[in-house]
C-alpha positions as CSV (number, residue, x, y, z in Angstrom):
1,X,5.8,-1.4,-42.3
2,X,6.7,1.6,-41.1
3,X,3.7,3.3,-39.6
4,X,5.2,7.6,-39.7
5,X,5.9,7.5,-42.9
6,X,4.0,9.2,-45.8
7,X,2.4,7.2,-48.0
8,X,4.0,7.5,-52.2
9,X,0.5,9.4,-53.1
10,X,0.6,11.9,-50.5
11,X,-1.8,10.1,-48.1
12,X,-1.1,10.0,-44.4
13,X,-1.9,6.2,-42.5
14,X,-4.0,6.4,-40.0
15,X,-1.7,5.9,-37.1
16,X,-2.9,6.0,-33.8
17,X,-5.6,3.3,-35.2
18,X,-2.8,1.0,-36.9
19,X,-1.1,1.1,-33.4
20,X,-4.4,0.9,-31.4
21,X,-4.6,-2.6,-33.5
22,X,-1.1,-3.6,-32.2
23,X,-0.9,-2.8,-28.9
24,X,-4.8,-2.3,-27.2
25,X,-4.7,-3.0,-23.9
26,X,-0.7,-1.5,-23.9
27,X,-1.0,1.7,-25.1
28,X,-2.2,4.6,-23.3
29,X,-1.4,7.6,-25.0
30,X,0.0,8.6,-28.9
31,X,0.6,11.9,-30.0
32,X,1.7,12.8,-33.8
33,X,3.6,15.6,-34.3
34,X,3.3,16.6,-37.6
35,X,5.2,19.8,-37.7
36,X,8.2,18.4,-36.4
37,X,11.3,18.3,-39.0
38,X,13.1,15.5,-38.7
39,X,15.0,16.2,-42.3
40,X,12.9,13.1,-44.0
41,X,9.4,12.2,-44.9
42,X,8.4,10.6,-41.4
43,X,5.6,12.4,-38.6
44,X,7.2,12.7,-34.8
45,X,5.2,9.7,-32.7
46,X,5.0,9.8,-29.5
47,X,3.9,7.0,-27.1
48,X,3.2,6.1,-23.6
49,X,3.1,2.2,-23.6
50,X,2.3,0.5,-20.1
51,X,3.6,-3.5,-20.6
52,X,3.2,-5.8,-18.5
53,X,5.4,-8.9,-17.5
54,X,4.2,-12.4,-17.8
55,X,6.1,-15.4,-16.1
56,X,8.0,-17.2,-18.5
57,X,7.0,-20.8,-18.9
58,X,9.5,-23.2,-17.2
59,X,10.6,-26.8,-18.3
60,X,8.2,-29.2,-17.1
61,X,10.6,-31.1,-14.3
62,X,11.4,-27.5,-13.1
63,X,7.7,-26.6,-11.9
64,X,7.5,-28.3,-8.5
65,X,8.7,-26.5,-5.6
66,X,10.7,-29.5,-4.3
67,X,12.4,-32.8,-6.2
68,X,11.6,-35.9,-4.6
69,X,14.0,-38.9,-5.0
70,X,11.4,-42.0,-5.9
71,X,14.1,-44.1,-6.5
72,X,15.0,-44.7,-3.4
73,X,11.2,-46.7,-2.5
74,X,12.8,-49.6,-4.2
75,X,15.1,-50.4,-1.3
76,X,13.1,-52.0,1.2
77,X,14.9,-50.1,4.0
78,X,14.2,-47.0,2.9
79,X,10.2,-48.5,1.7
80,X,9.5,-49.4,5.5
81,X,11.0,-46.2,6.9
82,X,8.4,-44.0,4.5
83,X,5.8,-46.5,5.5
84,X,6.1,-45.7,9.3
85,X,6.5,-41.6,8.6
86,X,3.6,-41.9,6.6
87,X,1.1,-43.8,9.4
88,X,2.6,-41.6,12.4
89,X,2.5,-38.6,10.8
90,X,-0.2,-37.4,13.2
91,X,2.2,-38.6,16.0
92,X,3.5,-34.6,16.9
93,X,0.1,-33.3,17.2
94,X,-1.3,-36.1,19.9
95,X,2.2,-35.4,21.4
96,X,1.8,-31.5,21.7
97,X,-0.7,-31.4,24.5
98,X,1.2,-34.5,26.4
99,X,-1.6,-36.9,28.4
100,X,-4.7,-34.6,27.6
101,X,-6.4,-35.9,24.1
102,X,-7.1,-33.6,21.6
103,X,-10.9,-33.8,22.3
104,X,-10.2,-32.8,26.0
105,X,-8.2,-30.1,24.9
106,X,-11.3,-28.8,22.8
107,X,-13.7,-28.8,25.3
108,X,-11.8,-27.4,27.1
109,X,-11.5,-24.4,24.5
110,X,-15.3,-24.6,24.2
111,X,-16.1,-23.8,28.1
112,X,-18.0,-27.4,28.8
């Protein structure tokens, strides 16, 4: 449908509401120029429309920031190796502050 143009019995649409409908939280401004010849039964329109983008929807094995390989738990090898990174994953942070303990270290911090 096309929203300038003069209806067959004379009647103008109401076009700022039609487009209003379409586009309400887009559109901020429409002007009709009505004395504008164009050489055909259609109004100037004028429009300022503010879109916004939306992130496009991605396949679902795409949406994690890394791919991890779980095949490779089935070899045992690789099994026991993830086992022991798992259980000393603390290991760097008691190693950080050599002999002192981390609860040293804190009251330390504290002033005791």
């Amino acid at each position: 449908m096309d929203l300038t143009k003069l209806q067959s019995r004379g009647r103008e649409p109401d076009i700022p509401h039609l487009y209003q409908q379409l586009f309400r939280s887009s559109l901020q401004d429409i002007k009709v120029f009505k004395r504008a010849y164009v050489g055909s039964d259609h109004h100037l329109l004028v429009a300022k429309i503010n879109l916004k983008l939306r992130k496009g929807k991605f396949a679902p094995h795409l949406r994690t920031k890394y791919m991890y390989n779980v095949n490779l738990l089935s070899r045992p090898q690789k099994r026991e190796e993830y086992a022991i990174d798992v259980a000393n994953r603390f290991h760097a942070l008691e190693t950080l502050r050599g002999a002192e303990g981390i609860k040293d270290y804190c009251n330390k911090i504290k002033g005791e």
